[in-house]
C-alpha positions in Angstrom: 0.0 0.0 0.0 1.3 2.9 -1.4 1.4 6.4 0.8 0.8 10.0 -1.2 1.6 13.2 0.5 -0.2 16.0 -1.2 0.8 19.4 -0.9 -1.9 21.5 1.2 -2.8 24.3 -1.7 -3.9 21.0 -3.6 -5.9 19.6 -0.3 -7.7 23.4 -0.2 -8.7 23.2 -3.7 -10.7 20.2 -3.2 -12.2 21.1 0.1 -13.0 24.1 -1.7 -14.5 22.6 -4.4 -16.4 20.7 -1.5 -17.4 23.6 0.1 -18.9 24.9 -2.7 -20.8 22.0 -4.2 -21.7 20.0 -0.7 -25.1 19.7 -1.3 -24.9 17.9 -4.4 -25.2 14.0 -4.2 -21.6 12.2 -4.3 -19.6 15.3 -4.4 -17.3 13.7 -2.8 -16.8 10.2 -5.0 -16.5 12.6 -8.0 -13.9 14.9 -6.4 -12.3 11.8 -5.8 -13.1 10.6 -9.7 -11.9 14.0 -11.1 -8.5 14.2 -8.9 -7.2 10.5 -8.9 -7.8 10.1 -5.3 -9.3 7.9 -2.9 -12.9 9.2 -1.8 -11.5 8.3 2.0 -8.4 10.8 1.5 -11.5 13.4 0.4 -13.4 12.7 3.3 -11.0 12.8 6.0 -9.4 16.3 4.4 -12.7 17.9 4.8 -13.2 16.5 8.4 -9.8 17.6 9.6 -10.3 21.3 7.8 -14.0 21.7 9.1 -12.2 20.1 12.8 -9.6 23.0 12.3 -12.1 25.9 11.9 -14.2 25.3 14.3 -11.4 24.7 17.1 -10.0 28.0 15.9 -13.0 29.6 16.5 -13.9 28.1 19.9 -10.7 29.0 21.2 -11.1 33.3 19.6 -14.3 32.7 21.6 -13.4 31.2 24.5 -10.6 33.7 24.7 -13.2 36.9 24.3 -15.5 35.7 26.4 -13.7 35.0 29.7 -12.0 38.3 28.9 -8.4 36.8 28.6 -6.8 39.7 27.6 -4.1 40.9 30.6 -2.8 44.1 28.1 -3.9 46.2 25.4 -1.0 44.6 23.2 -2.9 41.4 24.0 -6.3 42.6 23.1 -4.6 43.9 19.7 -2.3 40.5 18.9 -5.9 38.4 19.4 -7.6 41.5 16.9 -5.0 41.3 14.5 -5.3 37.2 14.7 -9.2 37.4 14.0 -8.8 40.2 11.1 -6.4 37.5 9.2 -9.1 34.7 9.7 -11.2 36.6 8.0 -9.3 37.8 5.0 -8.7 33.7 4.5 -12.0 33.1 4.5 -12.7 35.5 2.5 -9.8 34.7 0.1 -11.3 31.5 0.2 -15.1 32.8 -1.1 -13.7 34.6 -4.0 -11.8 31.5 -5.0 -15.1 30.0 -4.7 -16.6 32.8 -7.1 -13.8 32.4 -9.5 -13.9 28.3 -9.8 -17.9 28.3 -9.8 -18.5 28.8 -13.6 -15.5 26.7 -14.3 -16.8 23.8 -12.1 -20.5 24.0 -13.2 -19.3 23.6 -16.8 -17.3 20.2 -16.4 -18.9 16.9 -16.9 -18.8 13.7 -14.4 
């Protein structure tokens, strides 16, 4: 049994392409199909991303809430962490916009 690393740009296109498409039926047996990869390596990237984000967020949360901020510095360092989280995911929504048409108009 052979063991692939893929790079993680490759991993986020295909949870993007996930992400976008997750309501349609199989999306991800044909990601798997149109990449060459195993529907399990699909599945588990997409469980280990959505694991990520939500941890990520829990802890900004966590950390807000219980007012864990000793310093102003603090308070700005956790700011400046949130802002970049959300330039990601926003990032990631305009790759969405881009890859849309371009995904809609290929065949399975």
């Amino acid at each position: 049994m052979s063991h692939n690393k893929y790079s993680l740009p490759f991993k986020l296109t295909i949870v993007t392409e996930y992400m976008m498409n997750k309501k349609t039926k199989g999306i991800q047996a044909k990601l798997a199909n149109k990449y060459g990869i195993s529907k399990n390596s699909v599945g588990n990237w997409i469980k280990k991303y959505q694991e990520t984000v939500n941890t990520k967020a829990s802890n900004l949360n966590k950390a807000y809430n219980e007012h864990l901020f000793p310093s102003n510095q603090d308070s700005l360092l956790i700011e400046n962490t949130i802002l970049k989280s959300i330039i990601v995911e926003k990032e990631i929504e305009l790759n969405q916009l881009r890859n849309r048409k371009r995904f809609k108009n290929m065949k399975f």
